[in-house]
N, C-alpha and C positions, 0 to 999 in steps of 0.2 A: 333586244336585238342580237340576233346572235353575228360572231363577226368571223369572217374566214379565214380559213384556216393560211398557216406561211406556207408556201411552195418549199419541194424537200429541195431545191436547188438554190432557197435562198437562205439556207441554215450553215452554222457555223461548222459542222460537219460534212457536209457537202464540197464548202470552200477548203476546205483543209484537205480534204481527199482529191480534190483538182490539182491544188499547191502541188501534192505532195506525186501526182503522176507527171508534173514537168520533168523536161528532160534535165534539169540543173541540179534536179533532188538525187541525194546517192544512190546506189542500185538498191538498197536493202528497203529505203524511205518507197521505190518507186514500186517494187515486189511487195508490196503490203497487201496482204489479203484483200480483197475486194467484197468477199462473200465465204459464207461458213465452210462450203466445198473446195473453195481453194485455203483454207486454212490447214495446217500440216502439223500435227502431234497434237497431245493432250487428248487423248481419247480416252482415260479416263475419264475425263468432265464432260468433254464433248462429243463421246461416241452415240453411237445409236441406242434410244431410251434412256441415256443418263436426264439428268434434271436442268442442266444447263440448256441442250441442245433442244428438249424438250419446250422448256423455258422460251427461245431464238423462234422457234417455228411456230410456238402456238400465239405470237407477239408478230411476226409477219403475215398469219392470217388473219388477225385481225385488222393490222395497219390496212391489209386488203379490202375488207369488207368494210370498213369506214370510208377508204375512198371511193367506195362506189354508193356509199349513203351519202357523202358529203356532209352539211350542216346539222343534218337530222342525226349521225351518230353520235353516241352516246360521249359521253367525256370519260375517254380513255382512263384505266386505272391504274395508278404507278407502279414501275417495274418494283421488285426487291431490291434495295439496298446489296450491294456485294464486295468484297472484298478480295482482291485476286493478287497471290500472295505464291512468288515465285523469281526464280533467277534472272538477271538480264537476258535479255534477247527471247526469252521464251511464248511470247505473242500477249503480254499482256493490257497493251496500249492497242493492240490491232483489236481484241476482242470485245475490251470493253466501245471502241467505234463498231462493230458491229454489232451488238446488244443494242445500242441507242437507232442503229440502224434496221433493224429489225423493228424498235416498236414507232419508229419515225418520231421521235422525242428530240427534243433539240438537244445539239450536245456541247455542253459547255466545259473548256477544259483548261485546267492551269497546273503548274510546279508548284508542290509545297516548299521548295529549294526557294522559288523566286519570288513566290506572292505568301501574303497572310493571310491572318484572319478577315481584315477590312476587303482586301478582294474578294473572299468567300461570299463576304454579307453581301456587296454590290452582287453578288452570283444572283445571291440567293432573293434577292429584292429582285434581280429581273425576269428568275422563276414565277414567282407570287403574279407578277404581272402578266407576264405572258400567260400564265395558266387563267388570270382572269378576259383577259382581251382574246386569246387570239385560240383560247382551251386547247394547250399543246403541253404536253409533262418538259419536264426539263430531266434530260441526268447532267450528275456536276461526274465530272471525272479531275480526282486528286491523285496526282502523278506522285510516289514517294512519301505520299500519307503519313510515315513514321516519322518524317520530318516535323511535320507538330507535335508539339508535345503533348500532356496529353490533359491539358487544360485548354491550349485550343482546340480538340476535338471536341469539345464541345457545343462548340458555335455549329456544327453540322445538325445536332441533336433534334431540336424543335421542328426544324425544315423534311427533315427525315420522317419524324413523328406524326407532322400533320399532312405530309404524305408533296408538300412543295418540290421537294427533288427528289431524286431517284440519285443514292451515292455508289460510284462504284471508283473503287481505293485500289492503289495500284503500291506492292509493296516487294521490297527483296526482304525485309527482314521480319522474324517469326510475331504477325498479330495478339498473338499470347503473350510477350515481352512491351511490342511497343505500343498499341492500340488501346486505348481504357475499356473498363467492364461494358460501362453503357454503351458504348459504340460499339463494340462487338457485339451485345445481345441485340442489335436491331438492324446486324447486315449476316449475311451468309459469307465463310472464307472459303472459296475454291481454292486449290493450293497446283500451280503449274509444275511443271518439272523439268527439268535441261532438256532438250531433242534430243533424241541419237544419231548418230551417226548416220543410220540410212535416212532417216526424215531429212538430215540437213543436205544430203544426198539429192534428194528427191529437189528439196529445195534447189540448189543450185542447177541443176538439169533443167527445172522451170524455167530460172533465171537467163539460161542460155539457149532456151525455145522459142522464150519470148521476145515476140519482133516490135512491139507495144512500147512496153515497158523495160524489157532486160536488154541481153544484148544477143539478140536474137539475129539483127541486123551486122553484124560488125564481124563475120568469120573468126568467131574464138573456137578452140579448138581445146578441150580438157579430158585428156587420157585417164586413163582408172586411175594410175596410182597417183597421178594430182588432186583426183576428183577426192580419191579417198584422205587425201594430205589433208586439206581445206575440211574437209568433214571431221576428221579425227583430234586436227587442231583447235579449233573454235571451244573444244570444251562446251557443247552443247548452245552454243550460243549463234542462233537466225541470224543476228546482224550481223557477228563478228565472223561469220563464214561468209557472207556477201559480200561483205565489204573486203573482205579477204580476196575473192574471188576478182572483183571491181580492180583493186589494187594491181592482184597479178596481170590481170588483162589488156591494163594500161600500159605497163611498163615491159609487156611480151615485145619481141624483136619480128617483126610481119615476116613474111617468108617472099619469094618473087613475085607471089598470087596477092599478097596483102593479107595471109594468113596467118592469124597469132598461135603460138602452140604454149599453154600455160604447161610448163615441166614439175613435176615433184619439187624438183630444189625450188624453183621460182615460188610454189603455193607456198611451202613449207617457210622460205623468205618472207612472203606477206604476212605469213600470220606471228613469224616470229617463232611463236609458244603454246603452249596451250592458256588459257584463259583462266589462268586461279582466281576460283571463288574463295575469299577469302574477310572477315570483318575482325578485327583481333577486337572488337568489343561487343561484336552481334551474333545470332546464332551458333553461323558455322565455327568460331573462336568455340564453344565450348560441343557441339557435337565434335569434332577431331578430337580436341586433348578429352574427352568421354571417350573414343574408337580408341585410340592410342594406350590408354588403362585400362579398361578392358578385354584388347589383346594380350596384354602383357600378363594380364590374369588369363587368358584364353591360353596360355601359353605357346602361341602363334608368333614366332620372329616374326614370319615375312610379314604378317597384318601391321604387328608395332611398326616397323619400319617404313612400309609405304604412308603410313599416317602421321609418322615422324615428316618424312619428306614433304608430305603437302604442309602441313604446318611451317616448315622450315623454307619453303619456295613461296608460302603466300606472307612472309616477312616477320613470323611470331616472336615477341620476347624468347629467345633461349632459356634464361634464366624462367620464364614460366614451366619451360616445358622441364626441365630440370626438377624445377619443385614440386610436379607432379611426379615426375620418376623416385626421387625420394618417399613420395607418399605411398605409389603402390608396394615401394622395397618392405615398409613397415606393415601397410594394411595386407596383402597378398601374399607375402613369403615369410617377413617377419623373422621368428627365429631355426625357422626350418631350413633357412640360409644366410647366419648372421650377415654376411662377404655382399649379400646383394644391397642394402643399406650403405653399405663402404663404397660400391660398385655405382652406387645413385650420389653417393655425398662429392665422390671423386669427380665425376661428370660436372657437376654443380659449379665446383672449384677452376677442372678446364677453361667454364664455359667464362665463369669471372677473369679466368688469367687470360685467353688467349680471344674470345671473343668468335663474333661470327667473321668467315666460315669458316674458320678452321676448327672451330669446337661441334661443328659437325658430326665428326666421326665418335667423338667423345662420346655424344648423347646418343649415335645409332650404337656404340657397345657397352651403353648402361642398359639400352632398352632390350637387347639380346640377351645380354645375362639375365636379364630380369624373366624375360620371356621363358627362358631355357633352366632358372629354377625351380626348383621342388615349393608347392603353393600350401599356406596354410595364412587361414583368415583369426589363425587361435587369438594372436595380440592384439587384432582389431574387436573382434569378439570381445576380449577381456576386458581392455579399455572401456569398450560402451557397457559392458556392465557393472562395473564398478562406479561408471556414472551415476551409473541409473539409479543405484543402490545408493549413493549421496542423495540424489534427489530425491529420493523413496523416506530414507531414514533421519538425513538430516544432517546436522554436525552432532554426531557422536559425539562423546570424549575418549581424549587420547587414554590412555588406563596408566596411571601413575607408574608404574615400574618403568614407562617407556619414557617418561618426560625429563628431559634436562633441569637441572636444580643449581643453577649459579651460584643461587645467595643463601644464607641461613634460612629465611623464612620460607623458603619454597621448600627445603630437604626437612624443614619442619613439619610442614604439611603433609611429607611421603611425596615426594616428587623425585623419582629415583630409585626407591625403594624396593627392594625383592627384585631389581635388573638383575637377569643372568647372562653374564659376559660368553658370546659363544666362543670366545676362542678358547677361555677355560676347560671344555668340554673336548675329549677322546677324540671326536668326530666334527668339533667344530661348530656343533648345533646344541644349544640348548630348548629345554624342556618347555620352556614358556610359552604364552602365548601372546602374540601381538597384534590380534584383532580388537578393538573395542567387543565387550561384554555383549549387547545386544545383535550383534554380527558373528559371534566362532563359532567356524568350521563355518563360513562362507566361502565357497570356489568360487573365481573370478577364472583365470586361467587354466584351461584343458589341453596341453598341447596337439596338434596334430600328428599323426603316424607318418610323415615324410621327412628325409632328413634329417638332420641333427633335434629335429623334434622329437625321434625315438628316442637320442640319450637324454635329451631332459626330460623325459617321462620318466624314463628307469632309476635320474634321479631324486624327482620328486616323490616317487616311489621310496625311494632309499630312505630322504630325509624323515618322509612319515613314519617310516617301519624306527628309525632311530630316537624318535621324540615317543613314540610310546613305549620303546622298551625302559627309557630314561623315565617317565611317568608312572611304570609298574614300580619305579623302585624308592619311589616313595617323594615327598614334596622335595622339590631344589635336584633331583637326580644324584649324580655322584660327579660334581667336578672334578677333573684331574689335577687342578693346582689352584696355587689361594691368586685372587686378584679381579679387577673388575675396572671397565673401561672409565 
């Protein structure tokens, strides 16, 4: 017996979409898209012929052609698993309501903040059901998803697999960090991106047409350079420019007419600030300090310094950013500027004595110097091949002439023996050699042609051209005086 189907108006989706067009809900909750035409950015995913938007319409002409089969249609086929993976406010709770809304799937929705794994199951138990009674797909929508770890992502696996839900994960932070293997190989990650400035634009202009839902009724009055305030400020963020807007418009001073005028300074008041994105343990924590060391190898101030700042405005350890500044001094400049490793260590020291903010300035003139040096990668280079060459070769042995001889039995063995003291020597350099036997005449270090890199070229030029004219002149050279360290 087949059993009919739930009405779209007695679904959990439905109800929530009602909730959320009352007048009590905030303007940003009430402005929620309705349908894929009034949704605003993301046109890489969801422009025209991408796979998403594709996806949306070829899933509402079916939801069509079923309701005019009624019982006789087929049992709908589950949407894809997805993953929508982007910044706050950038419409990724409005989207995944209209994907479930598009294939008319019920849509069941919770916080990984607030529920667990045992919520998930009772989800997922009243999927299995429904799909058997009443043959309706379910999608689960999991708000902040990275919030399980990544042993309860598991519990989605099976339901996913045999096809019981339809998951769509809603995440600010990078799926490739927090999400496990097998949950990603069995959903697709769209990846959102901040609005700009004319989208949120576009948005708020909605917000203030609209007699419905915005405040379309209430004579607000918002001049370009507010409008543009509120846009500029939100740092690409839908709610936080609405609610910005909301805010001003409540607290504007009516004029005789009962006309609110939102001012530059008043927008500028609500929003505060711009919106720093900021996780000092999640993606953007290391894409910045990654922008920040390689401007400094770009040799770009201005780049280091605006990526100095956002780090330093979205609250980062100093002392981190410090110990990368020390790091690009050595890996990047190296000895082609000893002063810039002095110029990172001294910041370092600032940042321990005086603290934030005033070791601010310290860290923006390690990151200029740094920028503004002569760049050679030769010590970083050299280091990793001398690695490489341990790992290659092995532990060598030290070659007796180099090895310290404390006791009798060691200077018995030749532990010491045949050292050439180079201070002995005219120039300071003796003849010998002090690589292990299976390694000489291995180069690790080539300096680079910038900077004080040219005189240690010319001196290691020097020093070779000296140990062989001392090697023509026969074993031990000609020390200039008796004695040995």
């Amino acid at each position: 017996m087949a059993h009919a189907r739930s009405k779209p108006g007695q679904d959990l989706f439905v109800a929530a979409a009602e909730g959320v067009r009352s007048r009590g809900a905030p303007l940003a909750d009430r402005m929620r898209p309705r349908t894929l035409d009034e949704f605003v950015g993301q046109s890489e995913v969801l422009g025209q012929g991408k796979i998403l938007r594709r996806l949306l319409e070829q899933e509402a002409a079916i939801r069509e052609r079923n309701a005019q089969e009624g019982d006789s249609a087929p049992l709908p086929k589950p949407l894809p698993s997805l993953i929508l993976w982007g910044p706050p406010g950038t419409g990724k709770t409005t989207l995944a309501n209209l994907i479930a809304k598009a294939a008319d799937a019920y849509f069941a929705m919770f916080s990984a903040v607030q529920s667990g794994v045992k919520e998930a199951r009772e989800v997922i138990q009243g999927a299995r059901e429904r799909l058997s009674f009443e043959r309706r797909r379910t999608v689960l929508f999991v708000d902040e998803i990275h919030r399980f770890n990544k042993g309860q992502q598991d519990a989605f696996l099976p339901a996913i697999e045999d096809g019981t839900i339809s998951l769509l994960g809603a995440t600010t932070e990078n799926p490739s960090f927090e999400l496990n293997n097998a949950l990603l190989s069995r959903c697709r990650v769209f990846v959102l991106r901040h609005l700009s400035t004319e989208e949120l634009g576009a948005l708020l202009d909605r917000a203030l047409a609209d007699t419905e839902r915005g405040l379309g009724g209430e004579q607000i009055a918002l001049p370009p350079q507010a409008r543009d305030a509120l846009a500029s400020l939100a740092g690409g963020d839908a709610r936080s420019a609405l609610n910005g807007l909301e805010l001003a418009a409540l607290v504007a001073t009516p004029d005789a007419e009962g006309k609110r005028t939102i001012t530059e300074e008043l927008a500028k008041e609500a929003l505060q600030r711009n919106t720093i994105l900021y996780d000092q343990s999640g993606e953007e924590h290391y894409n910045l300090i990654s922008a920040l060391h390689k401007s400094i190898r770009h040799s770009d101030p201005d780049a280091a310094l605006y990526y100095l700042a956002r780090m330093i405005e979205g609250g980062e350890d100093p002392l981190f950013i410090a110990r990368r500044l020390v790091r690009a001094a050595s890996e990047d400049i190296g000895l082609a500027d000893p002063q810039a490793v002095v110029q990172a260590q001294m910041a370092k020291e600032a940042v321990e004595f005086v603290g934030y903010p005033e070791c601010d300035t310290a860290l923006a003139q390690a990151a200029i110097y740094l920028a503004c040096a002569p760049k050679s990668n030769a010590v970083y280079q050299a280091m990793g091949e001398a690695r490489a060459e341990v790992k290659r070769s092995g532990p060598l042995p030290v070659p007796l002439h180099l090895r310290n001889a404390p006791t009798g039995l060691m200077k018995a063995l030749g532990y010491g023996k045949g050292y050439q003291y180079d201070h002995d020597y005219a120039h300071k350099i003796a003849p010998m050699e002090a690589m292990p036997e299976a390694i000489q005449g291995k180069v690790f270090y080539s300096p680079g042609g910038l900077g004080f890199e040219k005189d240690i070229q010319k001196r290691l030029e020097y020093f070779a051209k000296v140990r062989e004219q001392l090697k023509a002149k026969g074993p031990g050279g000609e020390p200039t005086q008796s004695g040995s360290a």
